[in-house]
C-alpha positions in Angstrom: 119.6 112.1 47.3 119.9 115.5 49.7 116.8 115.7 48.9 115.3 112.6 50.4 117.6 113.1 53.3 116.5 116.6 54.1 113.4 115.6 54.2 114.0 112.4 56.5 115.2 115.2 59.2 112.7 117.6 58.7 109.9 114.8 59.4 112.7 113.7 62.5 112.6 117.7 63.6 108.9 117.7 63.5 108.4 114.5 65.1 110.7 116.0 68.2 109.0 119.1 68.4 105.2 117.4 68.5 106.5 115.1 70.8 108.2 118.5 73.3 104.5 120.2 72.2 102.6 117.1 74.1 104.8 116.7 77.1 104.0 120.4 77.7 100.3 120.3 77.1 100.4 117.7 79.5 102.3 119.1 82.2 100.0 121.8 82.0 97.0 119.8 81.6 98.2 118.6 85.1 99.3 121.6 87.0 95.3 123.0 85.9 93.8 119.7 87.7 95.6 120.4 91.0 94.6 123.9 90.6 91.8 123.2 90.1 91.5 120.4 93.2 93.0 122.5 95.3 90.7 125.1 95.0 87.1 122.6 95.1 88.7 121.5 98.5 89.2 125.2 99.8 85.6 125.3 98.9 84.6 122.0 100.8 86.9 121.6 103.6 85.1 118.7 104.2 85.2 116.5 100.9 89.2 117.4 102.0 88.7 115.7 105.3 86.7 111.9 103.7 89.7 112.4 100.7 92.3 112.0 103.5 90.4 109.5 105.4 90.2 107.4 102.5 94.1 107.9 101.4 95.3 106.9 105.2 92.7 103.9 105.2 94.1 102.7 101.9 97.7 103.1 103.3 96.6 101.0 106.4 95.1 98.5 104.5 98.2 98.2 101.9 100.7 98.4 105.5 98.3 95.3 106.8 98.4 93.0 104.0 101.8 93.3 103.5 102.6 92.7 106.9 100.2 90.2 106.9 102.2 88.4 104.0 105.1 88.6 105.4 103.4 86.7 108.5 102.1 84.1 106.5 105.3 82.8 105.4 106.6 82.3 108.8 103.1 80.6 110.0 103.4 78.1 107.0 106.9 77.4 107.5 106.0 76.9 111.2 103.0 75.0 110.6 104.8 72.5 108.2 107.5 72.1 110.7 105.8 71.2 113.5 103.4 69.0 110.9 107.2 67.3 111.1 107.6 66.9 114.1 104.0 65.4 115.0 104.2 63.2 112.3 108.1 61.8 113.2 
């Protein structure tokens, strides 16, 4: 039986550790990307400036359509109320 369960947390220890092993090649597979991105954009200031562009752009768009939602729920609402009153 101590045996059995010795072995149960051995295989629980391992697990853990592979598990701490991957986070940490991760992490570092990460920080070597922005390296390495930071760097290509030193090289090519401008690739920097259309990446930016692109980033603010893609904010605006996001800012606008939301905006835009919330605008469309009060135009309906207004539209089916005057629909009301034209109608009564």
């Amino acid at each position: 039986m101590q045996r059995f369960w010795r072995g149960y947390v051995a295989r629980e220890i391992a697990g853990d550790r592979r598990e701490e092993l991957l986070l940490f090649l991760e992490a570092l597979k990460r920080e070597e990307a922005k390296t390495m991105e930071d760097e290509y954009y030193k090289l090519n200031p401008l690739e920097l400036l259309k990446k930016q562009m692109r980033e603010h752009m893609v904010r605006g768009v996001r800012v606008t359509m939301s905006l835009f939602r919330l605008c469309s729920d009060d135009t309906t609402s207004y539209r089916r109320s005057k629909r009301k009153i034209l109608i009564h």
